[in-house]
MARFIRO-564899 format. One record per residue: residue number from 1; residue in three letters; x, y negated, z negated of N, C-alpha, C, CB in turn. Coordinates in nm, 2 decimals, always signed. Each point is the difference from the previous one (the first is absolute). Glycine has a CB too. Layout:
<gulums>
seq NUM; type Ala; n_c1 X; n_c2 Y; n_c3 Z; ca_c1 X; ca_c2 Y; ca_c3 Z; c_c1 X; c_c2 Y; c_c3 Z; cb_c1 X; cb_c2 Y; cb_c3 Z
...
</gulums>
This chain:
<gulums>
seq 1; type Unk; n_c1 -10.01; n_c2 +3.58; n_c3 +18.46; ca_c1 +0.01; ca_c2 -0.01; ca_c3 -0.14; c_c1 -0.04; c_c2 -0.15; c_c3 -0.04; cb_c1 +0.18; cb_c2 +0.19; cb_c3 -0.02
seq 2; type Unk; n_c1 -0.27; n_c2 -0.23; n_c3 -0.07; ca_c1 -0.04; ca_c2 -0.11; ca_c3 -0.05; c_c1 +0.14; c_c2 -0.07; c_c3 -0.10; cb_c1 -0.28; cb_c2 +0.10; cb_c3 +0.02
seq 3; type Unk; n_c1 +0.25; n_c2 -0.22; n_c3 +0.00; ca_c1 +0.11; ca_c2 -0.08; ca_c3 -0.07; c_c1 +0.01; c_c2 +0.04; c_c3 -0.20; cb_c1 -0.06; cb_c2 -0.22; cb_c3 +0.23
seq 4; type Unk; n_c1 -0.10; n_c2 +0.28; n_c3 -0.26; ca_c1 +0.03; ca_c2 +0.02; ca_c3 -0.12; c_c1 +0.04; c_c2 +0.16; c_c3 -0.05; cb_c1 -0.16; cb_c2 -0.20; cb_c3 +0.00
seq 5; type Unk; n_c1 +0.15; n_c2 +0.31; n_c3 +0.11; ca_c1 +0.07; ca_c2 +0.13; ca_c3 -0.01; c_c1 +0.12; c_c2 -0.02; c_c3 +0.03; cb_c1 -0.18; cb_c2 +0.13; cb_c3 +0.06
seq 6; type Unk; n_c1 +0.25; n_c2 -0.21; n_c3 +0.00; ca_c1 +0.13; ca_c2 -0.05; ca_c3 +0.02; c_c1 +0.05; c_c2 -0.04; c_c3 -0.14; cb_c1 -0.04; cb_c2 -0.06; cb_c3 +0.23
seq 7; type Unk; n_c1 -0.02; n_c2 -0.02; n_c3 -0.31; ca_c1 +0.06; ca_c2 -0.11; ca_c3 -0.13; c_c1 -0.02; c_c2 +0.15; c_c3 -0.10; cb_c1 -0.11; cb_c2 -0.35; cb_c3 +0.05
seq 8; type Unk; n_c1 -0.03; n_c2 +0.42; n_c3 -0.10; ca_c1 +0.05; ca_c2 +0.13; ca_c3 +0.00; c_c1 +0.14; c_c2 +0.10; c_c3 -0.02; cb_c1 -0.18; cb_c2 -0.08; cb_c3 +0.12
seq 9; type Unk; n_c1 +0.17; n_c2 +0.08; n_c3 +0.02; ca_c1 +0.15; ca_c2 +0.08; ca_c3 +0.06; c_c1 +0.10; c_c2 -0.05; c_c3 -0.08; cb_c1 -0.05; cb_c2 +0.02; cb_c3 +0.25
seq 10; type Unk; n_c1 +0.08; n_c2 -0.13; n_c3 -0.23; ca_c1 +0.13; ca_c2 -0.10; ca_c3 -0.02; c_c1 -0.02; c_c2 +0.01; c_c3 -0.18; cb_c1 +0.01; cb_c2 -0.21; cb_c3 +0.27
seq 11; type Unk; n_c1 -0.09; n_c2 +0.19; n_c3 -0.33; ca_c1 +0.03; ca_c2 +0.05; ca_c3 -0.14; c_c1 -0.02; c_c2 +0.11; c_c3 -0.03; cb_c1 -0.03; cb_c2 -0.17; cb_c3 -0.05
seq 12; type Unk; n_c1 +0.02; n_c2 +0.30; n_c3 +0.11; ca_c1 +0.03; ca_c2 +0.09; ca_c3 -0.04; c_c1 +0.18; c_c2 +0.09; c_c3 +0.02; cb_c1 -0.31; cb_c2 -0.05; cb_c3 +0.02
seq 13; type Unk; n_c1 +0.32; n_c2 -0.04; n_c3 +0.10; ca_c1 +0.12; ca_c2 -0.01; ca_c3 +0.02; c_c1 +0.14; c_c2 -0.09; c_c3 -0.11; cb_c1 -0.15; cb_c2 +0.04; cb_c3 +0.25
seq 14; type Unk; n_c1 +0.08; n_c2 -0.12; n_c3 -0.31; ca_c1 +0.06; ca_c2 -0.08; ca_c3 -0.05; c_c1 +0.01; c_c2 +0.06; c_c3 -0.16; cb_c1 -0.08; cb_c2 -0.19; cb_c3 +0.20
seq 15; type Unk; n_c1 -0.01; n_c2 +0.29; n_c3 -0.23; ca_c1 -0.03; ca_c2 +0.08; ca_c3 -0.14; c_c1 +0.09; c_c2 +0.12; c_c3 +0.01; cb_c1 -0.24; cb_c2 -0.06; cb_c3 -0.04
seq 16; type Unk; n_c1 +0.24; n_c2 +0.08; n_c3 +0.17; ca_c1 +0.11; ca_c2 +0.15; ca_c3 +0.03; c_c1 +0.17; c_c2 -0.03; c_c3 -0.02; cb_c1 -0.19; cb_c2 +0.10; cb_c3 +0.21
seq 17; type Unk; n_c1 +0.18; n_c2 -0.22; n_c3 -0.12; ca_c1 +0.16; ca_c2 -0.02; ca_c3 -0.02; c_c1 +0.01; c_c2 -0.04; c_c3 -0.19; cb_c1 +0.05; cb_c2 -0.11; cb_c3 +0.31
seq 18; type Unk; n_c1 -0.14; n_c2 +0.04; n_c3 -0.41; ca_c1 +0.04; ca_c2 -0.05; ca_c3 -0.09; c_c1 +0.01; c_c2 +0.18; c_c3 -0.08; cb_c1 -0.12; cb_c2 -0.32; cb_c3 +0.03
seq 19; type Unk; n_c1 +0.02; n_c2 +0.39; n_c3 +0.02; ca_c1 +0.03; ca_c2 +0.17; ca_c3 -0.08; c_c1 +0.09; c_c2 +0.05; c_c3 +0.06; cb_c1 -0.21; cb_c2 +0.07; cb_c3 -0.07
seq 20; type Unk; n_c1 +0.26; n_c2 -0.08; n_c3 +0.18; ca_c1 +0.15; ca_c2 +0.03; ca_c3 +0.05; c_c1 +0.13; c_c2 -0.05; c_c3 -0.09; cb_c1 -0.12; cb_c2 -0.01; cb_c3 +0.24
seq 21; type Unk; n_c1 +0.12; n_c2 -0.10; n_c3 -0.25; ca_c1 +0.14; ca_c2 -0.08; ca_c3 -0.05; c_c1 -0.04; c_c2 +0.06; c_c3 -0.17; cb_c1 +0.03; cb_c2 -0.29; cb_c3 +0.20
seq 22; type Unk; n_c1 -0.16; n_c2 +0.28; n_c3 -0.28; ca_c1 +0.04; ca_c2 +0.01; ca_c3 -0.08; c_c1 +0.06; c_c2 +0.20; c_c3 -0.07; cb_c1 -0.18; cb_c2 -0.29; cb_c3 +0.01
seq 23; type Unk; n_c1 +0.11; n_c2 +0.34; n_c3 +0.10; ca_c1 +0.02; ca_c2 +0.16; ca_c3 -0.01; c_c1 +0.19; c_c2 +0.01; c_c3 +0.05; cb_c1 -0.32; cb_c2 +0.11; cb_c3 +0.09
seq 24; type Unk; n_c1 +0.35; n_c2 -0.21; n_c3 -0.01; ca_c1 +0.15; ca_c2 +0.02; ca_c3 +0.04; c_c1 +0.09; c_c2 -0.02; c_c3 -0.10; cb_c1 -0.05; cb_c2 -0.08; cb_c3 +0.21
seq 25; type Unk; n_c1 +0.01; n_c2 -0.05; n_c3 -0.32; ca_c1 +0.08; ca_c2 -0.05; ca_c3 -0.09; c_c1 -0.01; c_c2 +0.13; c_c3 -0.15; cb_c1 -0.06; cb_c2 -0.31; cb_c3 +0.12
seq 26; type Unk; n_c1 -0.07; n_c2 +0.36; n_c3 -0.14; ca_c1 +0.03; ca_c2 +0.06; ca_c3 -0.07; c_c1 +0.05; c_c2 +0.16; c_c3 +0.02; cb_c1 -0.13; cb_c2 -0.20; cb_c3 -0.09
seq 27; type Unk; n_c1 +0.16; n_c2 +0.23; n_c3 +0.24; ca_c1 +0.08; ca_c2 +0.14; ca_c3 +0.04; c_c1 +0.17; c_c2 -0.05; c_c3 -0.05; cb_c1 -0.19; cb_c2 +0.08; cb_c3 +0.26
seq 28; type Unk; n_c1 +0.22; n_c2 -0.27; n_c3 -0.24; ca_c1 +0.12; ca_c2 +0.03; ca_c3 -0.02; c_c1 +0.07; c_c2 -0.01; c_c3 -0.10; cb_c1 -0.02; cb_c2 -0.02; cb_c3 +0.15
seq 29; type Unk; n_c1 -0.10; n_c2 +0.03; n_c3 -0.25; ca_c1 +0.01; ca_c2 -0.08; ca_c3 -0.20; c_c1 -0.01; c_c2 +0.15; c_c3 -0.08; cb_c1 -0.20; cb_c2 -0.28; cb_c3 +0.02
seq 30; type Unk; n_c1 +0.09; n_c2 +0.36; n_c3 +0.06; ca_c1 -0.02; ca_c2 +0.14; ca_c3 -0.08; c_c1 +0.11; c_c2 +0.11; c_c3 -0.03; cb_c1 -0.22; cb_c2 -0.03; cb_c3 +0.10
seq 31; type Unk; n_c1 +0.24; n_c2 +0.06; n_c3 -0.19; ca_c1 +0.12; ca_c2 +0.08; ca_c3 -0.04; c_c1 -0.06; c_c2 +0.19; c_c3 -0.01; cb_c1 +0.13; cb_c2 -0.28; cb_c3 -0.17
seq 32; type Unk; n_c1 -0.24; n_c2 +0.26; n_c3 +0.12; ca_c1 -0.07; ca_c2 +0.16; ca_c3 +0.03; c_c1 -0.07; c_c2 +0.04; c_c3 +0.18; cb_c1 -0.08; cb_c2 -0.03; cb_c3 -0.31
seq 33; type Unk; n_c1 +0.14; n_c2 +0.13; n_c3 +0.28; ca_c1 +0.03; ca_c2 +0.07; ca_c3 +0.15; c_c1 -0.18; c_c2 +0.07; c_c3 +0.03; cb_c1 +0.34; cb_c2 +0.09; cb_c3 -0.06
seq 34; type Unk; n_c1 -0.41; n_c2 -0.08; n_c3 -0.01; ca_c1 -0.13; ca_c2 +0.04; ca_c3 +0.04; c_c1 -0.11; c_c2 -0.10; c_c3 +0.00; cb_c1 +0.07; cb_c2 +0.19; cb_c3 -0.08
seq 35; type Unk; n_c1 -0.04; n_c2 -0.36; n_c3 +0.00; ca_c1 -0.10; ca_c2 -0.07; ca_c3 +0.03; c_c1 +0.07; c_c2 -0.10; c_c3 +0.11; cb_c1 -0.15; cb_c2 +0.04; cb_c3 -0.24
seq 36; type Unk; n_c1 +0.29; n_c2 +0.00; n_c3 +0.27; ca_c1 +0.05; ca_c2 -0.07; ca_c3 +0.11; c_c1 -0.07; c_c2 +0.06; c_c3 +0.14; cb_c1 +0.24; cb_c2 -0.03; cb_c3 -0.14
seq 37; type Unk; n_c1 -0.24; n_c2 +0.15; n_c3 +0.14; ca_c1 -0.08; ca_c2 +0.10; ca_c3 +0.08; c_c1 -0.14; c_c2 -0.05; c_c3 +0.04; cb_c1 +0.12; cb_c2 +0.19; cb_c3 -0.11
seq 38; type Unk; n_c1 -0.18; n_c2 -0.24; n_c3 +0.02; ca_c1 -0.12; ca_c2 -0.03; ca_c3 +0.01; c_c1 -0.02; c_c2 -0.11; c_c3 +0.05; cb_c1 -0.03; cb_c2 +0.12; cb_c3 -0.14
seq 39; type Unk; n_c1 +0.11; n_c2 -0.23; n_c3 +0.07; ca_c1 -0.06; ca_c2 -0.15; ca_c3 +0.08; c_c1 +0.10; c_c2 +0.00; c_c3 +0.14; cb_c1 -0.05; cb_c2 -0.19; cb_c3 -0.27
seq 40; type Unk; n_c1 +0.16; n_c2 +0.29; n_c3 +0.30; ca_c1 +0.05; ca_c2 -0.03; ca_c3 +0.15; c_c1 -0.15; c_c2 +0.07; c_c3 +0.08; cb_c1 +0.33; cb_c2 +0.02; cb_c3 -0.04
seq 41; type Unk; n_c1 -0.42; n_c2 +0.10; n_c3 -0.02; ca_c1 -0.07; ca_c2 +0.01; ca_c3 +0.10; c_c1 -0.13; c_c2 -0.07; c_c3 -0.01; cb_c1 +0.11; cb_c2 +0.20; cb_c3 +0.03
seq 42; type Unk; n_c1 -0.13; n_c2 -0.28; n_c3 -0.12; ca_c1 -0.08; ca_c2 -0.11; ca_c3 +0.05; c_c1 +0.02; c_c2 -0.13; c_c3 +0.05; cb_c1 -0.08; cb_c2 +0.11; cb_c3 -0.13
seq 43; type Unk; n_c1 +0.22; n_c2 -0.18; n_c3 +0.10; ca_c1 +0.08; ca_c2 -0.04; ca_c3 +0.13; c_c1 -0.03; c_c2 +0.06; c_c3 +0.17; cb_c1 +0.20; cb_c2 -0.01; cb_c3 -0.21
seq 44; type Unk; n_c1 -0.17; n_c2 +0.09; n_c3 +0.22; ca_c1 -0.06; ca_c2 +0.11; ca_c3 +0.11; c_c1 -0.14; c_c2 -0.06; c_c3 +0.10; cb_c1 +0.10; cb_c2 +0.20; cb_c3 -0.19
seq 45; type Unk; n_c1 -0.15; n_c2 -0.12; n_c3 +0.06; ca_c1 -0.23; ca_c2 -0.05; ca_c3 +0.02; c_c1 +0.01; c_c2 -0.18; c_c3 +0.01; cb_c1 -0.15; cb_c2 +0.23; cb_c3 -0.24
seq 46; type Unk; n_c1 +0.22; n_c2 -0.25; n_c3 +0.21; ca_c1 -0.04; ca_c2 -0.20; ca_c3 -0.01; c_c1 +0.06; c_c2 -0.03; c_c3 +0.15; cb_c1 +0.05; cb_c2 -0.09; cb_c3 -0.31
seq 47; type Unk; n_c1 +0.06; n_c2 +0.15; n_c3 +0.30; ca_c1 +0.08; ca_c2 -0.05; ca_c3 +0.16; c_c1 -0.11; c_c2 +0.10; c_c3 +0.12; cb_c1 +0.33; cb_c2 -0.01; cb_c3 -0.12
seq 48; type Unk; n_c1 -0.37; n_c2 +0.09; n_c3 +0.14; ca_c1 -0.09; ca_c2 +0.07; ca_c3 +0.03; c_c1 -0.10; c_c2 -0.08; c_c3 +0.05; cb_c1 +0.08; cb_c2 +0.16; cb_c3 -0.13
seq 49; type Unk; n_c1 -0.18; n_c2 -0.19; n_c3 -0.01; ca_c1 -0.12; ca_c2 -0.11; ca_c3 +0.02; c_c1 +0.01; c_c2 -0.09; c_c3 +0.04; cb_c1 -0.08; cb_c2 +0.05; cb_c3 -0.12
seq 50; type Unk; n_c1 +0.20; n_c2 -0.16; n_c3 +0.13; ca_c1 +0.09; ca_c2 -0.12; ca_c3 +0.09; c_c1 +0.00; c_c2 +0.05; c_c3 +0.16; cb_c1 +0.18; cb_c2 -0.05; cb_c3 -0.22
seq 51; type Unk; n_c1 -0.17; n_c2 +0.15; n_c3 +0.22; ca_c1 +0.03; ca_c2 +0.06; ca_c3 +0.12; c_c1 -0.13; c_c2 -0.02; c_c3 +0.04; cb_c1 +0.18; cb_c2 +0.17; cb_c3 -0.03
seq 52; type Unk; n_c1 -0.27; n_c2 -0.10; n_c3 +0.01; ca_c1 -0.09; ca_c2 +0.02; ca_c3 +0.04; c_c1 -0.13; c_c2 -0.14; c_c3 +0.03; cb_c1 +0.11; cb_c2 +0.25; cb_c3 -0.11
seq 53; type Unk; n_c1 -0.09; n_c2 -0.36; n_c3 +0.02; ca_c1 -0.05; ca_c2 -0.11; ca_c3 +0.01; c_c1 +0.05; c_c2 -0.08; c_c3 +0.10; cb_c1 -0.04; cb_c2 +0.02; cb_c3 -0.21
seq 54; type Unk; n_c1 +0.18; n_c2 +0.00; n_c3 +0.26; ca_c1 +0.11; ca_c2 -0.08; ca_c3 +0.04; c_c1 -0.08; c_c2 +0.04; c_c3 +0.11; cb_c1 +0.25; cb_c2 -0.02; cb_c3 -0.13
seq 55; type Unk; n_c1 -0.26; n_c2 +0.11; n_c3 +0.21; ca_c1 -0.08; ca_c2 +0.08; ca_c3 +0.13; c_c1 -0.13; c_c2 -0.04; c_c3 -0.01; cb_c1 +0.13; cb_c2 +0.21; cb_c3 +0.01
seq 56; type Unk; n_c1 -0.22; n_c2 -0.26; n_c3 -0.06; ca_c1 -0.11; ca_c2 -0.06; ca_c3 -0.01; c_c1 -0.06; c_c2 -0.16; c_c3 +0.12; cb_c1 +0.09; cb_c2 +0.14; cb_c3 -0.27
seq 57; type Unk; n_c1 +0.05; n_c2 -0.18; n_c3 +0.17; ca_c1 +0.08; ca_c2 -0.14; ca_c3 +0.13; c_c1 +0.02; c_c2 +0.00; c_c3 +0.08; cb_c1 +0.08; cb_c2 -0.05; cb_c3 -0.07
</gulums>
């Protein structure tokens, strides 16, 4: 892997955790039970695509 598919990687990693933390904060702010539903499962997909970048490395 070239040093610039690496720098790449590392900010796409770095975009996932910032849509992780911010999908976490508002699972524990949301008071309706169906768009809580929704951003925990895109919480989910973001931790997922982290995953999957993280294995890239």
């Amino acid at each position: 892997m070239s040093p610039k598919e690496l720098l790449y990687i590392e900010d796409a990693l770095g975009h996932e955790q910032f849509l992780k933390t911010q999908c976490q904060d508002a699972v524990q702010n949301l008071q309706d039970a169906d768009l809580k539903n929704c951003v925990q499962q895109l919480l989910n997909k973001h931790q997922q695509l982290f995953n999957n970048f993280y294995q890239l490395v």
